[in-house]
N, C-alpha and C positions, 0 to 999 in steps of 0.2 A: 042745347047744342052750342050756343053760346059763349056756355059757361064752358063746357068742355072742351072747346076751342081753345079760349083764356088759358085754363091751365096747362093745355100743351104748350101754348107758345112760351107759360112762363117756364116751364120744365127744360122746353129748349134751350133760354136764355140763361139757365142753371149750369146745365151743360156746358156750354159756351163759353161762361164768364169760368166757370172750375177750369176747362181744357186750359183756356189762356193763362189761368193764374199757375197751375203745373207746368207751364210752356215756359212761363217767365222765371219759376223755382228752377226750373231745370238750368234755363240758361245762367243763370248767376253764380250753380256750381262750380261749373270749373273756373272761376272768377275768384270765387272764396278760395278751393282748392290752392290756385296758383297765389293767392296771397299770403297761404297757410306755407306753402313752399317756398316761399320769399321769403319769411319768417323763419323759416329751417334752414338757410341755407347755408351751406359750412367750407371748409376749403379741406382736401386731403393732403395737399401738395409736401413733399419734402424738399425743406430747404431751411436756411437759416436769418430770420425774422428778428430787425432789430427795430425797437419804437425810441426813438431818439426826440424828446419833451423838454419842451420851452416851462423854466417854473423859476420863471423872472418874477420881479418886483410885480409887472402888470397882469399875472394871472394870478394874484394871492385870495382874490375873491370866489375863483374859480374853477378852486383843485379838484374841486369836489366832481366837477363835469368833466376834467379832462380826465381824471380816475375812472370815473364810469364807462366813459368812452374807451378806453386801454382793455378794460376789464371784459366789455363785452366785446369785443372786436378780438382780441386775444383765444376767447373763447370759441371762435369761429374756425380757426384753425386747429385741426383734429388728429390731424397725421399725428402717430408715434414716434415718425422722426422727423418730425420738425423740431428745429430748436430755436430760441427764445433768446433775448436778452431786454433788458430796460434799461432806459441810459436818461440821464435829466442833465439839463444845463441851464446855468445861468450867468454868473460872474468865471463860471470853471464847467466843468463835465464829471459828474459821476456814474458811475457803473452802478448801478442800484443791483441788477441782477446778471450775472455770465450769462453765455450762453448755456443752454440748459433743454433738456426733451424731456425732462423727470418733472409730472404732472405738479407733482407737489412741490417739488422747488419752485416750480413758477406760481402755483398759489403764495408759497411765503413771498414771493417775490413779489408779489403783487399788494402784501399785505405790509409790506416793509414801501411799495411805492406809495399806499390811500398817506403814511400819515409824514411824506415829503411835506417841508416848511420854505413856499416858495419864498423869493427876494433873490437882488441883485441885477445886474445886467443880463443883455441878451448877446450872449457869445453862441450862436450855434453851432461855429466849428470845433469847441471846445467840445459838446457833443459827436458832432461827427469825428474828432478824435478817437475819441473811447470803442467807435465804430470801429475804423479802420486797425485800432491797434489788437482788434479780437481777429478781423478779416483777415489781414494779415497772417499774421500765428495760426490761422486754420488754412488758410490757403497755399503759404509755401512750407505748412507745416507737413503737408502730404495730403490733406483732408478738403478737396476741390471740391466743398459744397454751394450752392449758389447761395446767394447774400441779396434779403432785401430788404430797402433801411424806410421806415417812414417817418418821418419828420414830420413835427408839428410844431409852431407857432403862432403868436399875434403880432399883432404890428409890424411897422416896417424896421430893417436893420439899417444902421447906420453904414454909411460907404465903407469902412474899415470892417467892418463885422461881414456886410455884406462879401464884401473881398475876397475874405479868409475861409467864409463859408461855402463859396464858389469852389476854393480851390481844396478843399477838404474834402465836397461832395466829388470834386473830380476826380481825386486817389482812390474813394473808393470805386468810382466805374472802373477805374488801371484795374482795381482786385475782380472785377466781374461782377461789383452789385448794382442793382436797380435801382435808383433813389425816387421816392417819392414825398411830396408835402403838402400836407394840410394848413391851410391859412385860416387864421378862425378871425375876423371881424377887422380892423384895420391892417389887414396885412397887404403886401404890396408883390401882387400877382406875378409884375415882371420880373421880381428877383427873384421870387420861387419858380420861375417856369427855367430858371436860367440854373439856379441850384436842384431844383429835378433835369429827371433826362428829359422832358420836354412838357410842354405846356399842356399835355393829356397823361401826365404825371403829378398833376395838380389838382388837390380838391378843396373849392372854395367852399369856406362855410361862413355867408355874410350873414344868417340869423345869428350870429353870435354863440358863444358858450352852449348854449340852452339848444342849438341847434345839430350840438357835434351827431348823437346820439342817431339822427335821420342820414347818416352819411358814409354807415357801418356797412349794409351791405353794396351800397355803389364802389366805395375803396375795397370792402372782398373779392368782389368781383373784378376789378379792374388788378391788384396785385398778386392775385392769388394764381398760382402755374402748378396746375397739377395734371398726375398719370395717373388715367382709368382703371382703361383698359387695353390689350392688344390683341387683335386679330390676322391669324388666326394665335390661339395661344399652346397648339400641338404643334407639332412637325414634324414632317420626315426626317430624317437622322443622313445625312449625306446628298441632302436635296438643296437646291435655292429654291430661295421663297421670298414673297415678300410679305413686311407687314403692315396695318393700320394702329396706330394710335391713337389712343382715344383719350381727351383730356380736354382742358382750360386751360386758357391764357395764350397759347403761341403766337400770339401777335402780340404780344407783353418786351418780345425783342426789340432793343434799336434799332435790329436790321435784321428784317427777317430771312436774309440771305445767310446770317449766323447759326439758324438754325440745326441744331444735328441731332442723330438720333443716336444714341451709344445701347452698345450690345455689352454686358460684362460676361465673360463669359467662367471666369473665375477671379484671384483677390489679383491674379498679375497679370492676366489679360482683357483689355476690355476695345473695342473696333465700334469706332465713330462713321457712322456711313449719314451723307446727305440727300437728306429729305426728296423726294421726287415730285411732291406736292403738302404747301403749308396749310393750312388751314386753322382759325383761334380754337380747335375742337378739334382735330383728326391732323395727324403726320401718315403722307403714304410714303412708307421708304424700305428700300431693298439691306435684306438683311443678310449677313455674314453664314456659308453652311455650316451647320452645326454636326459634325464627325460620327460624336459619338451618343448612340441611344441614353437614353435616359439622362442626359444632362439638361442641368437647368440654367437658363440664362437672364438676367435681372435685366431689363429696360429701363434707361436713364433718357431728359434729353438736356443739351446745352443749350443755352440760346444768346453766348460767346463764343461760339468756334471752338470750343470746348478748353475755354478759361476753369468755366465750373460747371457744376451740374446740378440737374431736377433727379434726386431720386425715387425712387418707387420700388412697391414691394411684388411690382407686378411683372410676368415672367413669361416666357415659354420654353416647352420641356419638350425634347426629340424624344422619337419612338423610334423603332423599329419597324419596319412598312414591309420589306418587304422579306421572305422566310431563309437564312443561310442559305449559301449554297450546298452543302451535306445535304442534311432535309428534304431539301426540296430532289435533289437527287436520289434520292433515299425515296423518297415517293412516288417520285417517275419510274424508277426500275421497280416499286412494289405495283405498279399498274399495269405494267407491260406482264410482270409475271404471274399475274392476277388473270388476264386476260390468256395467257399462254397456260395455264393449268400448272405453274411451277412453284405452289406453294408447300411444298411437302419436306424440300431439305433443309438440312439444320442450316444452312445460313439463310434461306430466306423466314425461317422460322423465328430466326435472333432479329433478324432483320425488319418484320412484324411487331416483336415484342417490342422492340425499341417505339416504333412509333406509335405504337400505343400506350409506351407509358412513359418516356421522355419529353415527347413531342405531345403535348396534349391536348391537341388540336382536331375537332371530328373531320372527316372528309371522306368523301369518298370517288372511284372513277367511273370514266365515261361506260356506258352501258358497251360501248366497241370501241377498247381505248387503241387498237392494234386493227388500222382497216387498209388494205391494201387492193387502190382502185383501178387497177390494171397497166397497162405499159404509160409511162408517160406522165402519171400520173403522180401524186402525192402520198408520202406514210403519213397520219397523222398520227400523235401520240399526247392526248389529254393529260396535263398535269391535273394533281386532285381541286378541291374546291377547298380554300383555307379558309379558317377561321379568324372573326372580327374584320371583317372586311379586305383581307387580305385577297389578290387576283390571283386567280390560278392563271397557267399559260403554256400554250400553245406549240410544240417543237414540231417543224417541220422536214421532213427529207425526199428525195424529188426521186422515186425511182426510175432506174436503169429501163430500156427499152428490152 
């Protein structure tokens, strides 16, 4: 009895310690999961991405890390219209690669930045030069994409570099970019917070070199401004509506009163309408009526008062909601004459064929589309049931006493 005691309690304690240990597997799933998403996480955003790289005398030890870092950071952003540039500086500013969306241009481009020979001074307005003179050329060129620059760095700049590079990074905010910088081991936090747009426009890396690499998705996340989604992505065709957007980054603004949401509605009209509520994920803003059925309208947003823009390939498309008025005419009188026994002459016979086979929509009428409830009273006359969600309705006449 004893013994068979023992072994249920030990059966129990099998039990027990198994539930817990699936209790504990369980919970560290979605743990793994979300670190495995971490690990994935990419930017859709369209816009134009400049990495503007210190390859002075004092990183010649450590081309190798900031390469690595460009390359896989680079890779993070996925939009097919995004576009790219690489820019290095040191005694001067070179353009290593234009701007550029062609996948493989920016592989050579990358492959032409691994075997850059740092040396020289640290000029990094020389770099943000080479920035603004592409900004420029695309921005009063016709082409009002949004611009954002990241900067990297070691050390501190001297007052005269400092300076220049203050007022370099300022021309390009005139153009509408974001500037952000990365400082990698003696670099001097107040003048990067002062050459970004602000000091949550800064990302330290005091591990040094070896440390860039842990720093890739905090800077994706923080510069990355993209369009999801929008809801709804239908519409009625001659209706107001409003919509939600659905995205990253909107608090990535200076001001998030600059916020706006642009409707394009073809290549010469596009209606900037303001946001009714911000949020760094969701814009709720009322949107421009859209006239004509089956048109599609491209969702952009600004986040300068529409200096430039965030594009996207993401849309919505007007229907048609409710049925012409012919039609629907056309169907009211075939129910009324339905109901009156009047289907036998050749124009309600043309008048049948039609909507059986132009209109080709099932429907049918009220079992007593024609009721007449005595003095005082109402005609009603049932329009049919349309199809695809379409409402049927209602015409009302108030008989005579």
């Amino acid at each position: 009895m004893a013994s068979c005691r023992s072994n249920v309690e030990k059966a129990a304690f099998l039990c027990c310690f198994l539930v817990a240990m699936w209790s504990l597997t369980s919970c560290a799933r979605p743990e793994e999961e979300e670190e495995g998403q971490e690990e994935q996480r990419s930017c859709h955003g369209a816009f134009d991405l400049y990495f503007v790289l210190d390859k002075s005398g004092s990183v010649r030890n450590h081309w190798t890390e900031i390469y690595s870092f460009v390359e896989s950071l680079a890779e993070k952003f996925i939009s097919p219209m995004l576009r790219m540039s690489f820019i290095v500086f040191s005694s001067r500013g070179t353009t290593v690669m234009k701007l550029t969306e062609n996948r493989e241009a920016i592989r050579r481009g990358l492959d032409i930045l691994q075997y850059e020979v740092p040396g020289g001074d640290t000029f990094m307005h020389e770099g943000f030069k080479r920035a603004n003179e592409q900004i420029y050329h695309e921005t009063y060129g016709g082409v009002r994409t949004a611009s954002v620059i990241i900067a990297l760095t070691d050390g501190e700049l001297q007052d005269v570099q400092f300076y220049y590079a203050e007022q370099e990074a300022n021309r390009a905010r005139s153009f509408g970019a974001i500037v952000y910088c990365v400082g990698v081991k003696d670099f001097n936090e107040t003048q990067l917070s002062t050459i970004a747009d602000s000091i949550d426009h800064v990302f330290p890396v005091t591990g040094g070199f070896y440390a860039l690499r842990g720093t890739i998705d905090s800077i994706l996340k923080k510069s990355c401004i993209e369009i999801l989604a929008a809801e709804p992505s239908s519409v009625c065709a001659g209706e107001s509506f409003q919509v939600v957007v659905r995205g990253n980054g909107f608090y990535h603004a200076r001001n998030i009163d600059q916020v706006l949401c642009s409707f394009k509605l073809n290549d010469s009209l596009t209606i900037n309408e303001k946001p009714t509520l911000v949020h760094d994920t969701y814009l709720l803003c009322p949107a421009p009526v859209i006239e004509d059925a089956g048109q599609v309208v491209f969702l952009q947003v600004s986040m300068n008062s529409g200096l430039t823009f965030i594009s996207s390939s993401v849309s919505i498309t007007s229907t048609q909601c409710r049925l012409p008025p012919f039609p629907f005419l056309s169907r009211f009188l075939f129910c009324g004459w339905q109901s009156a026994g009047l289907l036998s002459s050749p124009p309600q016979l043309a008048l049948l064929s039609f909507l059986y086979t132009d209109w080709n929509h099932p429907f049918h009428c009220s079992p007593d589309p024609l009721s007449v409830a005595g003095s005082g009273s109402s005609v009603v006359v049932l329009a049919p049931l349309l199809h695809s969600g379409d409402q049927g309705a209602t015409a009302t006449a108030t008989s005579g006493a």
